[in-house]
BAKOL-747833 format. One record per residue: x, y, z of N, C-alpha, C in turn. Coordinates in steps of 0.05 Angstrom, whole numbers, plus 5000, padded with zeros to 4 digits. Atoms other than C-alpha are relative to their C-alpha. Example, Ala and Ser with C-alpha at 12.3 -4.5 7.8 and 13.67 -1.06 7.14 Angstrom:
BEGIN
501849765000524649105156501850245000;498449764999527349795143498550225014;
//
This chain:
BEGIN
502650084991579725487179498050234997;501449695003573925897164497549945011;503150074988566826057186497750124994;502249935013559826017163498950315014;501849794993556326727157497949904982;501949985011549726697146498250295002;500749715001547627407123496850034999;502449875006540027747116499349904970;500850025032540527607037499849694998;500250225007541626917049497249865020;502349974978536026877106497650074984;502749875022530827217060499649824982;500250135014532926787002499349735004;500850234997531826167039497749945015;501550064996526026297069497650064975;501149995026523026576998499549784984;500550345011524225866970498849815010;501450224991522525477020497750055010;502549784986516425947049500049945027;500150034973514126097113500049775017;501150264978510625437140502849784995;498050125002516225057118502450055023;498449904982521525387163498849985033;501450064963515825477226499949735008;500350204987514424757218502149785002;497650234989521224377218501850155023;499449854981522524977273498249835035;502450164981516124627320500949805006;499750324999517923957304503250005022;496950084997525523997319499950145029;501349894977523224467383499549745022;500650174987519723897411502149784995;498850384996524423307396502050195022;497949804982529923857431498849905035;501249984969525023897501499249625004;501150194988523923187496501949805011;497350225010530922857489501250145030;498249954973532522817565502649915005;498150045005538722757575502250044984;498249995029541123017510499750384997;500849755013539123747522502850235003;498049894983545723957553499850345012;500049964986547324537586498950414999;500749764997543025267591499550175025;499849864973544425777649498450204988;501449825012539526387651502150184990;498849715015541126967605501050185026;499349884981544527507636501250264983;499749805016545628227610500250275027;499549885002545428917625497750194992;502149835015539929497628501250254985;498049855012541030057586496750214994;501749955009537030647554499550175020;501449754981532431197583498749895021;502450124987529231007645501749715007;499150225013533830347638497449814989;503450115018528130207597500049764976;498150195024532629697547501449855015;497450164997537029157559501149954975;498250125019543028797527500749695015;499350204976543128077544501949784991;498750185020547827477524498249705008;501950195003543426757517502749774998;498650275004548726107530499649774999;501550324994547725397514502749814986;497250184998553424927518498749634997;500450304997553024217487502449935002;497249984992558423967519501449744986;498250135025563823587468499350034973;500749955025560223897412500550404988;500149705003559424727417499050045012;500749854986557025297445499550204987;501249745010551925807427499650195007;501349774981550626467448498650164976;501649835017545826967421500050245011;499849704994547027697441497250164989;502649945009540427997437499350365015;500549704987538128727455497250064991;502949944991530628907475499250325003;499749755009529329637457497550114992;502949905008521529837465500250244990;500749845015522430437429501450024974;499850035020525930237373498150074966;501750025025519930167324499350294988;500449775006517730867330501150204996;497449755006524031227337501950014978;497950085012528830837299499549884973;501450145020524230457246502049784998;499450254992527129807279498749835021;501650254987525229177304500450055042;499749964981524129197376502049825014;497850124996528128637388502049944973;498350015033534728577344502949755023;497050244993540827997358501749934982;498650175000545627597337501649865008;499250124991548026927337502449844986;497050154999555426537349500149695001;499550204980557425867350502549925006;496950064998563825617371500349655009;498850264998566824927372500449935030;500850064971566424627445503949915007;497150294999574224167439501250374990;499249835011577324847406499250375008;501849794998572925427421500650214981;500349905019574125677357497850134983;502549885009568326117318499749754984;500250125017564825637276497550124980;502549875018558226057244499350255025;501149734985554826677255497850094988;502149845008548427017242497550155001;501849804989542027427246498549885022;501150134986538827297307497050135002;503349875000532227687297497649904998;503050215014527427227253500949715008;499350304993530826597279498050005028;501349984962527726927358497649984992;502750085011521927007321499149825000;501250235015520526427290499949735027;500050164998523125957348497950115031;501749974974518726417406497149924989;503750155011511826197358500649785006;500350324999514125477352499949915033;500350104973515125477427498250085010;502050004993509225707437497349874988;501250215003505925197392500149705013;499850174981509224707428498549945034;501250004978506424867494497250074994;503950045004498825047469500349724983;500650275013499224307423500049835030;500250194977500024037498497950105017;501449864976495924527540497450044988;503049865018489724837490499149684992;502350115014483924457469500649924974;499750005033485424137402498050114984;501850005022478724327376500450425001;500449744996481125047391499550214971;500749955022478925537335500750314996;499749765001479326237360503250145019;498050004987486126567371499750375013;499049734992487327287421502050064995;496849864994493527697418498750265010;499749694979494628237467503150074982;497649875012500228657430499849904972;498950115030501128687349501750094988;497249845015508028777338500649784985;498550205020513128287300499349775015;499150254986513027747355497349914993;503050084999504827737346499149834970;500250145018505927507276500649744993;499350314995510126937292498049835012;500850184985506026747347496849884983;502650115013499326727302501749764972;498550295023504026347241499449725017;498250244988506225827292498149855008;501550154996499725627321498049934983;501650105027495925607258500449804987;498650275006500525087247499049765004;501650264987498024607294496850065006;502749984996490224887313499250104966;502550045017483924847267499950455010;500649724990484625667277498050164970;502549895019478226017243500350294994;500349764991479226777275501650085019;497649924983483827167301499950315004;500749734995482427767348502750135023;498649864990486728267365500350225013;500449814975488528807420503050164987;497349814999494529427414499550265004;500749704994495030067451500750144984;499949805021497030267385498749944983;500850065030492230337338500449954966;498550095027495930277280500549775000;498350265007499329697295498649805007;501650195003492829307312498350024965;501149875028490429687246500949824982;498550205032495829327196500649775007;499150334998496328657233497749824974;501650195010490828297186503150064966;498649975015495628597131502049824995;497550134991501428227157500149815004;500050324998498727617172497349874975;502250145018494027567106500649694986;499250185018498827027076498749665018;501950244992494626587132497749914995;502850115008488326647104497450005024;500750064971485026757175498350274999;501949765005479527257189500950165017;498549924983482727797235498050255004;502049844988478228257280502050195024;499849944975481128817323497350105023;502250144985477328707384502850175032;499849914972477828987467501149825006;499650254981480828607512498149795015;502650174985474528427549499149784972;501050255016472428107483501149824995;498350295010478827647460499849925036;500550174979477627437539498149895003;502650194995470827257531499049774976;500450165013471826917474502549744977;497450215016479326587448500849865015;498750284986481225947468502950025000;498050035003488626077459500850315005;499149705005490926837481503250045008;497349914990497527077473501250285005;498649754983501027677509502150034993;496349995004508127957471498950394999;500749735004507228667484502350105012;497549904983513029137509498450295022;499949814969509529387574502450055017;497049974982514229757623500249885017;499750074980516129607683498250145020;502249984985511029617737497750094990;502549905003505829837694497949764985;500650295008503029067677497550005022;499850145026498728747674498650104976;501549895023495428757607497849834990;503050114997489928207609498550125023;501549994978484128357654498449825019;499550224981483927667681496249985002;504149995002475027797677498449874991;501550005015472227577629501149694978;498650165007477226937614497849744992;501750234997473626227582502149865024;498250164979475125667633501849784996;497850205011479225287583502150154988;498249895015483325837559502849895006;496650014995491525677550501950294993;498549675004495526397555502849884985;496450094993502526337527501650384997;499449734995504826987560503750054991;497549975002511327267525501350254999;498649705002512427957535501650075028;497249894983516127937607502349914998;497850154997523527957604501250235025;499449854968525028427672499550035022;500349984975524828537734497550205002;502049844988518028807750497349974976;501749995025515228697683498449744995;502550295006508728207670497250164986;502549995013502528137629497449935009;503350244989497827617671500250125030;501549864972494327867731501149785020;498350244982497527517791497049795010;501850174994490327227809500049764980;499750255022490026887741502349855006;497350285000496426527756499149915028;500650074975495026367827498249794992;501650265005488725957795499949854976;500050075024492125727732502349815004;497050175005497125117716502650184988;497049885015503625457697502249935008;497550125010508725207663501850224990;497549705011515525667645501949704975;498750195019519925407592504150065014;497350054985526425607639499250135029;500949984972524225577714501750175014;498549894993529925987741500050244984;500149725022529726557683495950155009;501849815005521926617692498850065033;500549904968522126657774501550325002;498449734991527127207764498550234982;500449715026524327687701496349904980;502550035017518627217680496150055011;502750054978510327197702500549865027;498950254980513026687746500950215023;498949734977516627357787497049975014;502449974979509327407822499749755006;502050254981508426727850502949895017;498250014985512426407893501349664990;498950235009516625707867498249724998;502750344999511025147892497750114984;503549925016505225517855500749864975;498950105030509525277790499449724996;501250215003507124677756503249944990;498250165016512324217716501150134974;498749845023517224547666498849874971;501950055023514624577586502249734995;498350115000520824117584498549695011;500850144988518523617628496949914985;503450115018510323597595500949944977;499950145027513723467532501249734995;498550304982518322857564497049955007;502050185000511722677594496950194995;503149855009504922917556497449965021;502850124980500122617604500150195015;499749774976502023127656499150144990;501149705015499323687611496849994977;501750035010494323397580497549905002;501550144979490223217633498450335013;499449795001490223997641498450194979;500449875015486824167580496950135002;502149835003480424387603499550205035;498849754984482524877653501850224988;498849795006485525547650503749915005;497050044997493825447636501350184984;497449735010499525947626502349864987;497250015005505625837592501350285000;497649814988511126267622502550004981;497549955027515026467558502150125013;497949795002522026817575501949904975;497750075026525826457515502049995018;497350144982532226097531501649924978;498350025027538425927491500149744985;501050245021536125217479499250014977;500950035015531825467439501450144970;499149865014536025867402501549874988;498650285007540925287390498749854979;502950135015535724947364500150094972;500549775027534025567315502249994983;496450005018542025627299499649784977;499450185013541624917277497749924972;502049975018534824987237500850214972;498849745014537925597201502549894984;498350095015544125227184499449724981;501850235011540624657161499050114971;501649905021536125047111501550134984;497949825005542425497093501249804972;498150225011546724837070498749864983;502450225026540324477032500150164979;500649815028539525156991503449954985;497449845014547425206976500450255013;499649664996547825857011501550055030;497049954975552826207066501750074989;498050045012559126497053501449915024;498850154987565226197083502550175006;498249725000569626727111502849965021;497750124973576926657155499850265010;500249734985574727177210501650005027;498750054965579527007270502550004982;497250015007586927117261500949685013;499450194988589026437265503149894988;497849985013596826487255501249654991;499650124999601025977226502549835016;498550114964605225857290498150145014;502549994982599725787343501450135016;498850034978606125977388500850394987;499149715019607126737338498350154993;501649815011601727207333500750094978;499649775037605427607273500449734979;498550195025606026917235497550024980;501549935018601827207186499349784975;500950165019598826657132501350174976;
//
């Protein structure tokens, strides 16, 4: 018995063929049928890891999602704000398993980096296509690292997006974002915070603030239809949105239990929470009733989504022809004889 790897060369090569929008948008689509199919989503407990690092300034976490009589995914993921500058790596880096549910045998494996990418934009198109203004035009980002690229890909997808202004306490890396995201065609302005608040209908927050030193909007200067989709807390103490703004904002989390413990959601107290992104996508009316008010989405990523991503990745893998097929588990030929060597 053997099991799909899907390596970096084959990940590159299949998104080179099939290009970007192609991958974000059967990533969106398949996102939402996922949060809509009640009953069918089976079973995700919050992540759970391990801090690590100077300061424990890093974690290491594992991400489970159990369809039960089918498999079980996990995605081992590690969060490492100083990676970029020290290490000339991604701030976040993973990979993901799946195993057979009847067997629990490995069945595939592979990068989990641009899969997190790709499926934290779509899920955050998902929740601004329900929450933002369709006629929305202008997009904010607070933070322009990797995740800021996804998240401008993903909603360009679905919004009429004209302009796109951006914020980073590093100048560089607000410097080369138009660079990075030219293949959108989008006019890209770095811009204060006070200004993408006084003027983007859609602002998103992936920044790797520390712990207690949040937030990083200034909640001032906000329109009164803006939709946030805040995704930079994953810790204890760590947030981006001013606790007032949530106090007078609809917010939605995409795992209610993960973003009370590590998410924006940590500053409010359980009843301030509106209806999971889960739930507005099961029923749209609830969120869409919503759209001309200020609303948060409470990003922490969850292993649904990652499941999801697995299956989008293997999907696109198997259309190209590509994967190798490798026997990586000793699996003797007496189940009852470890040394029965094949």
């Amino acid at each position: 018995m053997e099991t799909s790897v899907v390596t970096r060369q084959h990940v590159a090569k299949i998104v080179q063929e099939k290009g970007f929008d192609h991958f974000m948008d059967r990533m969106i689509v398949r996102l939402g049928e996922a949060f809509r199919a009640v009953g069918q989503r089976g079973i995700t407990p919050a992540r759970d890891g391990f801090l690590r690092g100077p300061n424990d300034s890093a974690v290491l976490e594992w991400m489970p999602h159990h369809r039960p009589g089918d498999s079980v995914t996990i995605k081992t993921v590690a969060y490492t704000p100083t990676n970029p500058a020290t290490h000339q790596l991604p701030t976040i880096i993973g990979t993901m398993a799946r195993y057979d549910d009847a067997t629990g045998r490995l069945l595939a494996i592979c990068d989990g980096i641009l899969p997190t990418a790709i499926r934290t934009g779509a899920a955050s198109a998902v929740a601004s296509g329900l929450l933002a203004r369709k006629d929305s035009s202008v997009l904010g980002l607070v933070g322009a690292g990797a995740q800021a690229v996804t998240q401008a890909h993903a909603l360009s997808r679905v919004f009429p997006l004209k302009r796109i202004l951006v914020h980073d306490i590093e100048p560089a890396h607000a410097a080369t974002f138009a660079d990075r995201v030219e293949f959108l065609g989008l006019d890209v302005e770095v811009a204060p915070v006070a200004e993408i608040e006084a003027a983007a209908d859609i602002i998103c927050t992936a920044t790797s603030v520390g712990v207690g030193d949040g937030p990083v909007l200034l909640g001032e200067h906000l329109r009164p239809h803006v939709h946030i989709n805040a995704i930079g807390a994953d810790l204890i103490g760590k947030f981006e949105v001013p606790r007032a703004v949530l106090k007078s904002a609809f917010v939605t989390a995409d795992h209610r239990a993960q973003a009370l413990r590590e998410g924006e959601a940590q500053q409010l107290d359980e009843s301030d929470l509106g209806p999971d992104l889960l739930t507005l996508c099961a029923e749209p009316g609830l969120a869409t009733v919503r759209q001309d008010q200020v609303t948060v989405f409470d990003s922490t990523g969850f292993a649904l989504e990652d499941h999801v991503a697995f299956d989008v990745l293997l999907e696109l893998a198997e259309e190209a022809g590509l994967g190798d097929q490798v026997q990586l588990e000793h699996l003797p030929l007496d189940a009852l004889n470890p040394y029965a060597f094949a």
